[in-house]
C-alpha positions as CSV (number, residue, x, y, z in Angstrom):
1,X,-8.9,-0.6,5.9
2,X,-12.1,0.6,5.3
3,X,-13.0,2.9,2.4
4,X,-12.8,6.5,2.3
5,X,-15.3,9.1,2.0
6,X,-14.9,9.2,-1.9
7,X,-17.3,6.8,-4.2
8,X,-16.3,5.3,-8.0
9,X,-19.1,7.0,-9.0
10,X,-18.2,10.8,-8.0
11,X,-14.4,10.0,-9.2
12,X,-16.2,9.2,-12.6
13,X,-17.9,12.0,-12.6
14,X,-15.3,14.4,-12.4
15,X,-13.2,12.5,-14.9
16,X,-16.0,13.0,-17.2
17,X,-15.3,16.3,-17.3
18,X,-12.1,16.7,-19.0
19,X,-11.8,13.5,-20.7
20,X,-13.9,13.4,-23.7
21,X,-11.0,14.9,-26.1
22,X,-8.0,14.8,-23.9
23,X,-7.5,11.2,-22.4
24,X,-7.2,10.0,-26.1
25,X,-4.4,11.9,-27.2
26,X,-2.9,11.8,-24.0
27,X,-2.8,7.9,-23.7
28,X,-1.8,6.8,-27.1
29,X,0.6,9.6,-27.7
30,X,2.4,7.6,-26.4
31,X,1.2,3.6,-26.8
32,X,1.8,1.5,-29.8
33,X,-1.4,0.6,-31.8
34,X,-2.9,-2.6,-30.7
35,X,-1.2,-2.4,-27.3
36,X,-4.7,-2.5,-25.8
37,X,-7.1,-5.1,-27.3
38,X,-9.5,-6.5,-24.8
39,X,-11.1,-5.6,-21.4
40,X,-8.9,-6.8,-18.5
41,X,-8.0,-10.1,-17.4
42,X,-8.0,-10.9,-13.5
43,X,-3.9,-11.3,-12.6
44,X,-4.4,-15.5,-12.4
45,X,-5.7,-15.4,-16.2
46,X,-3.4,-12.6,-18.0
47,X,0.0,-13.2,-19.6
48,X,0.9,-10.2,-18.7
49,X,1.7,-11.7,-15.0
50,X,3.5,-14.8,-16.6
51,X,7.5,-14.1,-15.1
52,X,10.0,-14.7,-17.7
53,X,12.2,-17.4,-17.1
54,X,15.5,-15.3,-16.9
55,X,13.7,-13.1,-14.1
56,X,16.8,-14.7,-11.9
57,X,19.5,-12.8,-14.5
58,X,17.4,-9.6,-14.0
59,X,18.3,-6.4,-11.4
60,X,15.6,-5.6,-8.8
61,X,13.5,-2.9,-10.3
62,X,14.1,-4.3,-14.2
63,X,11.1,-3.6,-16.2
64,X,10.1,-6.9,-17.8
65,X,7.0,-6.3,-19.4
66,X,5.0,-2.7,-20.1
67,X,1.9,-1.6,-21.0
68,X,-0.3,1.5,-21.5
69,X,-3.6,1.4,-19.5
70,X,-7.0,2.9,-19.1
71,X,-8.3,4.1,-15.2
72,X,-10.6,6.3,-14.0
73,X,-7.8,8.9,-13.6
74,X,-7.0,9.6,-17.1
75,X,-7.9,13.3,-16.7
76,X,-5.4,14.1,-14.5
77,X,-2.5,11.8,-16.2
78,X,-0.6,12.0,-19.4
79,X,-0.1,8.3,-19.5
80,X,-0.4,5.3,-17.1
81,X,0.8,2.2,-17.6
82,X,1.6,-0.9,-15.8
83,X,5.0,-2.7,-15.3
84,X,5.9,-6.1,-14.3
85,X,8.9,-6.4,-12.8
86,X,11.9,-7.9,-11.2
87,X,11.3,-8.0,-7.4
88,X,12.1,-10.8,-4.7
89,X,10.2,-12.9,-3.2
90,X,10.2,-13.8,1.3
91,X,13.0,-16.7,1.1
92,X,15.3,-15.1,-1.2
93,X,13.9,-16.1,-4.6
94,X,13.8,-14.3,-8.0
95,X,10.1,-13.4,-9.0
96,X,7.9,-10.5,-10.2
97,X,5.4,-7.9,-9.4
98,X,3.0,-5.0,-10.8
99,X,2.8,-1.5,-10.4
100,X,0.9,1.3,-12.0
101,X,2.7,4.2,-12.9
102,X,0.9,7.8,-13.7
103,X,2.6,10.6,-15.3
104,X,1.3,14.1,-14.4
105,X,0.2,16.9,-16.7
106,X,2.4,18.8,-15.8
107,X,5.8,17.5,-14.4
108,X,8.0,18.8,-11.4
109,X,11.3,19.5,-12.7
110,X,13.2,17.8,-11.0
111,X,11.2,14.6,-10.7
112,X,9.1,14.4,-7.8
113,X,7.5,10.9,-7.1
114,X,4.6,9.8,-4.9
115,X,5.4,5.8,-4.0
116,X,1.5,5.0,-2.7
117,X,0.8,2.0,-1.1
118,X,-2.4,0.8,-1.0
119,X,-4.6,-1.1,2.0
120,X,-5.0,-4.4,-0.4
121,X,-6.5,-6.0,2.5
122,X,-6.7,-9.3,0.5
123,X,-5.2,-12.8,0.3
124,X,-6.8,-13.0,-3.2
125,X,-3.8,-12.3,-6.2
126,X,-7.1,-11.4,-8.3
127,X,-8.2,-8.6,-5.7
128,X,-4.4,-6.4,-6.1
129,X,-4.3,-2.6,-7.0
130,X,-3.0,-3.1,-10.5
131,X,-6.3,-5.0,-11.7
132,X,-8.8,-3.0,-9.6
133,X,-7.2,0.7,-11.0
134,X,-7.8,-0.9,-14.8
135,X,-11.0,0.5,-16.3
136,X,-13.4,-2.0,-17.1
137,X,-11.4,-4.6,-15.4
138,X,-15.1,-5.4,-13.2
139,X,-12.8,-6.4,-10.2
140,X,-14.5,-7.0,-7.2
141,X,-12.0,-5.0,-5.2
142,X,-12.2,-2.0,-7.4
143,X,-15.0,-0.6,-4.9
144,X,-13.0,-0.7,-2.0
145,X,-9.2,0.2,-3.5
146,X,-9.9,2.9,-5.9
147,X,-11.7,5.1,-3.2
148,X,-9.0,4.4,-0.9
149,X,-5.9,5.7,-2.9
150,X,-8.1,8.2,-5.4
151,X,-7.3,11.5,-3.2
152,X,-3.7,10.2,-3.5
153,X,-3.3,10.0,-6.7
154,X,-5.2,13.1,-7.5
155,X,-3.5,15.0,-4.9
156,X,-0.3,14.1,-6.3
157,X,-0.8,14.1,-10.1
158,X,-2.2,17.8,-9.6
159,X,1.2,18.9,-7.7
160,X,3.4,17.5,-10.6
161,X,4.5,14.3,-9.1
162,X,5.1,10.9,-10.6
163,X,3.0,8.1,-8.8
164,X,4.1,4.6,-8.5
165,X,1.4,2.3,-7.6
166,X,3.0,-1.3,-6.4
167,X,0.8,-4.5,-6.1
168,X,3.3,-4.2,-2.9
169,X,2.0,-7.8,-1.8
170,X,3.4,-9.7,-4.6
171,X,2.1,-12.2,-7.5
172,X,1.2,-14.6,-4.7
173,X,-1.3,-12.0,-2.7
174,X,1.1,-11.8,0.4
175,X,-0.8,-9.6,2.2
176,X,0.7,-8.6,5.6
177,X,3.7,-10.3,4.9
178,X,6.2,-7.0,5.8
179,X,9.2,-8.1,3.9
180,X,7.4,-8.9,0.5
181,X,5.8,-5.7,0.8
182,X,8.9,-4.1,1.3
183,X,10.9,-5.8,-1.1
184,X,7.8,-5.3,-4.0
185,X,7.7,-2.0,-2.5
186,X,11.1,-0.7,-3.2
187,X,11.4,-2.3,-6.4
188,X,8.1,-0.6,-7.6
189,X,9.9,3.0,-7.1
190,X,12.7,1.0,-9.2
191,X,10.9,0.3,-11.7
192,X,9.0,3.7,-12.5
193,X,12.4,5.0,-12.8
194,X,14.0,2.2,-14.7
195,X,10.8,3.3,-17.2
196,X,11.9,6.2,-19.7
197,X,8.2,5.7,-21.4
198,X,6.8,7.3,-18.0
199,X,9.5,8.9,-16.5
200,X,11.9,10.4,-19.3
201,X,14.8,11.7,-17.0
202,X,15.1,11.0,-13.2
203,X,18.1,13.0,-12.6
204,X,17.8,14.5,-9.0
205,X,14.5,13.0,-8.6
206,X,12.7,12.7,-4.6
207,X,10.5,10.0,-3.6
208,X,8.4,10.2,-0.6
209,X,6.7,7.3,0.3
210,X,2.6,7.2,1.2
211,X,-0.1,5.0,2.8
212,X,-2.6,4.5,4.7
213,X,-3.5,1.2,6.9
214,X,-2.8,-1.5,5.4
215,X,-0.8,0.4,3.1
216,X,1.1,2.0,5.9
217,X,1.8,-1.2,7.1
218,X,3.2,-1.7,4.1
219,X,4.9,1.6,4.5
220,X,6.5,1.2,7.6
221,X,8.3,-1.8,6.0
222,X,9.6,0.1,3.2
223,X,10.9,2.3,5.8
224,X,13.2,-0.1,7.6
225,X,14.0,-1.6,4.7
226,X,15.6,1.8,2.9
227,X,19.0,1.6,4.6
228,X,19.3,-2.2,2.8
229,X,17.5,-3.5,0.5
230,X,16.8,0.0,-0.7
231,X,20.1,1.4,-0.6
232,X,20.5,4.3,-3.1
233,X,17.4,5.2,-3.3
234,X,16.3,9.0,-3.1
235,X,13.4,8.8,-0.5
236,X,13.1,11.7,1.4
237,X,10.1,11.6,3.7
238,X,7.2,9.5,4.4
239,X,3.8,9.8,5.8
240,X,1.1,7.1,6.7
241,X,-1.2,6.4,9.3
242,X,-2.9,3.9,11.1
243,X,-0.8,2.0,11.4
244,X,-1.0,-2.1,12.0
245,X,2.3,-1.9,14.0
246,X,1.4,-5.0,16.0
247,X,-0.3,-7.7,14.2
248,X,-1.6,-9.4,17.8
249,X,-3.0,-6.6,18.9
250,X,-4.5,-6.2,15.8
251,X,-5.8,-9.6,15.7
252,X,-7.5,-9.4,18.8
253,X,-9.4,-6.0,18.6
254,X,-11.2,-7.6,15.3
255,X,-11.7,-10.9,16.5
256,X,-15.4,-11.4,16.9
257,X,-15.7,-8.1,15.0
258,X,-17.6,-7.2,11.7
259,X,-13.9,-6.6,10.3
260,X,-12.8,-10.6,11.7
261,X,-12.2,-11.2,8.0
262,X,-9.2,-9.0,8.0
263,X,-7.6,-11.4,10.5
264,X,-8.0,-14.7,8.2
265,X,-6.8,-12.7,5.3
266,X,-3.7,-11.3,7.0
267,X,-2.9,-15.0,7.9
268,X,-3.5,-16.6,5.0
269,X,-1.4,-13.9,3.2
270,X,1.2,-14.4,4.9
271,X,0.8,-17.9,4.6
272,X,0.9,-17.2,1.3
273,X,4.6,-16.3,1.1
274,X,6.5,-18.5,3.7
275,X,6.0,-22.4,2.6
276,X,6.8,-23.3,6.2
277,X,3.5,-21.1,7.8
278,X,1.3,-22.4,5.1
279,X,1.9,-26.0,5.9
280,X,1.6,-25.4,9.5
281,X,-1.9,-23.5,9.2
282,X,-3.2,-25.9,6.7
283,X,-2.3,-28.9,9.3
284,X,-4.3,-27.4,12.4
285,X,-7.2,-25.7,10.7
286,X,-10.4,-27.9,11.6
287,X,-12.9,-27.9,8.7
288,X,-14.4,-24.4,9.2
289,X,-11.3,-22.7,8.9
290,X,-10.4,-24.9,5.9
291,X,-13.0,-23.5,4.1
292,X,-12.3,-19.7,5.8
293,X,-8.9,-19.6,4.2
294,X,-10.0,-20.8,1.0
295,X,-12.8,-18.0,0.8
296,X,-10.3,-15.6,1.9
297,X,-7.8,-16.7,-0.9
298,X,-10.6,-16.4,-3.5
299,X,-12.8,-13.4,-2.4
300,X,-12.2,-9.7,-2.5
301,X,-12.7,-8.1,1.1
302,X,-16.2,-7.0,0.1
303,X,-17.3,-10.2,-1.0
304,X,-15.3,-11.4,2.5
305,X,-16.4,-9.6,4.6
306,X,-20.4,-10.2,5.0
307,X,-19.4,-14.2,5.2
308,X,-16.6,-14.3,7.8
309,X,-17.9,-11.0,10.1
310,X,-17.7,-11.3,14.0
311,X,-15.8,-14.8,13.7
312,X,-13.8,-16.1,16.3
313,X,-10.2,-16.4,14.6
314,X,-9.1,-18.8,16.8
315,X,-12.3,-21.1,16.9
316,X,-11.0,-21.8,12.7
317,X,-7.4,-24.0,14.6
318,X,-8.0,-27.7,15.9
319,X,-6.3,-26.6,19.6
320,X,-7.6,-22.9,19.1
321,X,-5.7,-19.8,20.5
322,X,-2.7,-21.7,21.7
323,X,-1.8,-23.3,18.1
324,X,-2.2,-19.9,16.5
325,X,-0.3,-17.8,19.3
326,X,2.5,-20.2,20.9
327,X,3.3,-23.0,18.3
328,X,7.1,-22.4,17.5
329,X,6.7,-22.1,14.1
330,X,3.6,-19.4,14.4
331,X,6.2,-17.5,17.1
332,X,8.8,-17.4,14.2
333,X,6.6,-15.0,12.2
334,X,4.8,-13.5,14.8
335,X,8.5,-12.3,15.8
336,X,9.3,-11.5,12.5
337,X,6.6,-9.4,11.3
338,X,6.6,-7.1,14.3
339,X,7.4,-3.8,13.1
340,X,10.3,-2.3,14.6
341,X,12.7,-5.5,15.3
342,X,15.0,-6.0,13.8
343,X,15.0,-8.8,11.1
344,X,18.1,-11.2,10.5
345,X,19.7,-13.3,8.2
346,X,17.8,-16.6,9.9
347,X,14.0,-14.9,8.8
348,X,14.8,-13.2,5.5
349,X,17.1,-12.8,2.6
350,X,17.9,-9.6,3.3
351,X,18.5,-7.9,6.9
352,X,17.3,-4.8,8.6
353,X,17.7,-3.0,12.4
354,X,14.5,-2.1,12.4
355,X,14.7,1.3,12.6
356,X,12.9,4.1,9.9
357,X,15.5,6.4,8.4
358,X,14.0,8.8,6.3
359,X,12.0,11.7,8.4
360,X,8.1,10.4,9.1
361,X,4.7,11.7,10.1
362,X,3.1,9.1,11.0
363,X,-0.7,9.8,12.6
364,X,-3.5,7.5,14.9
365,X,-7.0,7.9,16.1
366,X,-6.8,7.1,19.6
367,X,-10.0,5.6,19.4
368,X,-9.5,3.3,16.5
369,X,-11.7,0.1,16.3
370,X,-9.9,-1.1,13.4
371,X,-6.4,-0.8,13.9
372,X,-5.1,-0.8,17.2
373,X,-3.1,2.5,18.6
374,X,-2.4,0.8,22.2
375,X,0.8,-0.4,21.1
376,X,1.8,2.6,18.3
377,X,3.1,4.9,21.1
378,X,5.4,2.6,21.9
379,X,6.6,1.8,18.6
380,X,7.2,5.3,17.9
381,X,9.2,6.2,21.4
382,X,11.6,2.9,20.7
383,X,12.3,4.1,16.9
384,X,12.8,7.6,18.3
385,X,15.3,5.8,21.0
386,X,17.3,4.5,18.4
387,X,17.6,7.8,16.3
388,X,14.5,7.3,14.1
389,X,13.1,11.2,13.3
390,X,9.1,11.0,13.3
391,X,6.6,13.6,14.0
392,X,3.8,11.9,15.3
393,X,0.2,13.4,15.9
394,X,-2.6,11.8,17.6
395,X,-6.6,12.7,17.7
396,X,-9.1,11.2,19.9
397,X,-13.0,10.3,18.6
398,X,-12.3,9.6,15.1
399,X,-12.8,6.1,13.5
400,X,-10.8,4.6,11.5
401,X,-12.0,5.6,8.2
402,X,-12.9,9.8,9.5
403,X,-9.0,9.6,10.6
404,X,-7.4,8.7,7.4
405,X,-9.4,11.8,5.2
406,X,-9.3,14.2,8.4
407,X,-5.0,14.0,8.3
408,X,-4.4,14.4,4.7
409,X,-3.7,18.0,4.4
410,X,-1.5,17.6,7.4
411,X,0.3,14.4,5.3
412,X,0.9,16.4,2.3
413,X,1.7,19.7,4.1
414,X,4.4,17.5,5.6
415,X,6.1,15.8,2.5
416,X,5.6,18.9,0.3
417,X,7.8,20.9,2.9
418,X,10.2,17.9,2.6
419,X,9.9,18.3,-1.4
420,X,11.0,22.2,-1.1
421,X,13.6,21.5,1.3
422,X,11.9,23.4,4.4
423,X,10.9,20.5,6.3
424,X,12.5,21.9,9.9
425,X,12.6,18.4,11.6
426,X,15.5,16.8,13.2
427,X,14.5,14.7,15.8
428,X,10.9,13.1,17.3
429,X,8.0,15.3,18.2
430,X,4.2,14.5,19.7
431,X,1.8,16.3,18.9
432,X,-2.1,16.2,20.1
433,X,-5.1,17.4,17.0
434,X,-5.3,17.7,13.3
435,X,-3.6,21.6,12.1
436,X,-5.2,21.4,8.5
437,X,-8.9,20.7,9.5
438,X,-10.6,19.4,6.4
439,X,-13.4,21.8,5.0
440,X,-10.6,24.9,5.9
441,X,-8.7,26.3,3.2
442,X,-5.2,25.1,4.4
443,X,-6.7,21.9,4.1
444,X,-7.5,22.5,0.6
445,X,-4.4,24.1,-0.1
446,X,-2.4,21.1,1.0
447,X,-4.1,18.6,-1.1
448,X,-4.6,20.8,-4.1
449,X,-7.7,21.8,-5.4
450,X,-8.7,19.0,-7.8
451,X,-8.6,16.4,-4.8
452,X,-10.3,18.8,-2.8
453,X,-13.0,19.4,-5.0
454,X,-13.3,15.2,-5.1
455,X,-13.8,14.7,-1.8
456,X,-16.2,17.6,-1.6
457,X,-18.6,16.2,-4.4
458,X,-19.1,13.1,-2.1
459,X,-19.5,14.9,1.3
């Protein structure tokens, strides 16, 4: 959840050296004239966001609105643009979302598309990927998201994949809610190839999915959710790491911590999509978590943090701990947005077992002070026990951030094999150590030279 090893300011510069001619012809050959007029709006102040009011008459995945944008990737993408569309909302409900879709130079044939979800960290709708990506949009959460995905995307648009980009938390800035995430999640694949601008021809495309933290939180929802809500659906692999399979556990390691803002924003983005939770919290908060939640629905995490560090979570609720962990209706979500159970028809509109179904390689610093990895290992052997297929590596004394750069060329070594169809994995495997040690040339190889030479402009 916190950023990479890559600034704005290096991405810029390497941008800077391709795109004085090309980003021009490459962007409006394919835009309308006057399809860009003004420097971004936050999400809360753009039309763009506005749903139509037949969103309900709509398919999942149903482009509803389009548009060709600017970001500081343009050198490596023929055209980007950003889609609002049909998704579905926690209870059931008909609503939108955004995602930013690249096209690469130089396609894969056949389609071959990176769904990346980002750690948005945030219970602010003005702090989600799709504003922070825009250039010029002067988004306080452009500083921490666009470092965080940038090796992604570059990675991937310099292999010949498609990326999809969701704001995988929804209009409403549901952060941590797992089945908004996955539903905004799957429809954001949906969209890119419901978009023939972007994507021309998806016949025998692959998707693999991608993320990192919070993003593989968001991840690992998409995951259970393929068998279901995204039946039909080509993915073929996923990898993500660090993953917040435990919100508790999670809770508790930051609590008191510098990161203890992560905690409030969790809660008050889930609060943020289930009526019932918000009501609840906004009855017991005393008058310093009032204002907590209400700086955590209106800041960016890097405005957050400084104000809310090494705060007691539980000190913001008028009986403390015990209204927070054993109040019935705060044991209702805590239940259901434990990944790995399964979720019924009682807690969402749409059911899953629980259980991954695509092959995964998932990764954890065992001494992660961010994320907790006490209960991962667990996680990972019950999936395996019900015929999940994961590979899942572990490394000791890196931190949260050092872990999520030092396992990339493992990541994409694992779903490029699964892209060429020699991925030789069947069933669950541990594994102990990194194999494509950043700074080596396998490393390099397996992200691809243009995101190697990123990150090695910053280290």
């Amino acid at each position: 959840m916190r950023s990479v090893l890559v600034s704005l300011s290096a991405l810029a510069a390497l941008v800077q050296l391709s795109a004085a001619a090309a980003v021009p012809y490459r962007r409006w050959n394919d835009a309308k004239p006057g399809d860009v007029t003004t420097d971004p709006l936050p999400p809360t102040q753009d039309p763009f966001y506005n749903v139509p009011s037949d969103v309900a008459s709509k398919q999942n995945g149903d482009v509803l609105k389009s548009r060709p944008v600017w970001t500081e990737f343009d050198a490596y993408s023929r055209g980007t643009y950003q889609l609002l569309y049909r998704t579905t909302n926690a209870t059931g409900g008909a609503t939108a979302a955004v995602t930013t879709v690249f096209a690469p130079l130089k396609p894969a044939n056949p389609p071959r598309i990176n769904l990346l979800m980002t750690p948005i960290d945030s219970a602010c709708p003005n702090c989600e990927p799709a504003f922070a990506l825009q250039s010029g949009s002067g988004s306080n959460g452009t500083s921490f998201i666009v470092p965080e995905i940038a090796l992604d995307i570059v990675a991937s648009l310099s292999k010949g994949w498609y990326v999809t980009v969701p704001d995988h938390d929804g209009l409403n800035a549901a952060f941590f809610a797992g089945v908004v995430e996955a539903f905004a999640g799957i429809d954001g694949l949906r969209a890119l190839l419901n978009f023939a601008t972007v994507l021309p021809c998806a016949d025998n495309y692959a998707a693999a999915l991608r993320g990192y933290s919070g993003g593989a939180h968001a991840a690992a929802w998409v995951n259970e959710y393929l068998q279901s809500y995204g039946k039909g659906l080509n993915i073929i692999a996923a990898a993500y790491g660090g993953t917040p399979v435990d919100a508790t556990s999670t809770l508790n390691l930051l609590n008191e911590q510098p990161a203890a803002f992560l905690d409030v924003s969790s809660l008050a983005g889930q609060a943020n999509a289930y009526p019932e939770l918000n009501a609840f919290i906004a009855a017991n908060l005393n008058a310093n978590g009032t204002r907590a939640f209400q700086l955590a629905r209106t800041l960016c995490n890097t405005q957050l943090g400084p104000l809310l560090a090494g705060i007691n979570v539980y000190d913001l609720f008028k009986g403390g701990a015990a209204t927070l962990l054993n109040s019935t209706v705060t044991q209702k979500y805590i239940k259901l947005n434990l990944l790995g159970n399964p979720v019924g028809s009682d807690l969402a509109p749409c059911t899953t077992n629980g259980v991954i179904s695509v092959p995964t390689f998932m990764y954890h610093s065992s001494s992660d002070t961010t994320v907790a990895y006490a209960p991962v290992p667990a996680y990972v052997k019950s999936q395996c026990e019900r015929g999940a297929d994961i590979t899942f590596a572990t490394v000791p004394g890196l931190n949260h951030t050092a872990a999520a750069v030092a396992y990339l060329g493992d990541a994409y070594t694992y779903l490029e094999q699964a892209f060429n169809g020699t991925l030789n994995t069947t069933s669950c495997s541990d594994r102990f150590g990194i194999n494509a040690i950043p700074g080596t040339a396998a490393y390099s190889a397996a992200i691809g030279p243009a995101a190697a030479a990123l990150l090695a402009s910053e280290t």
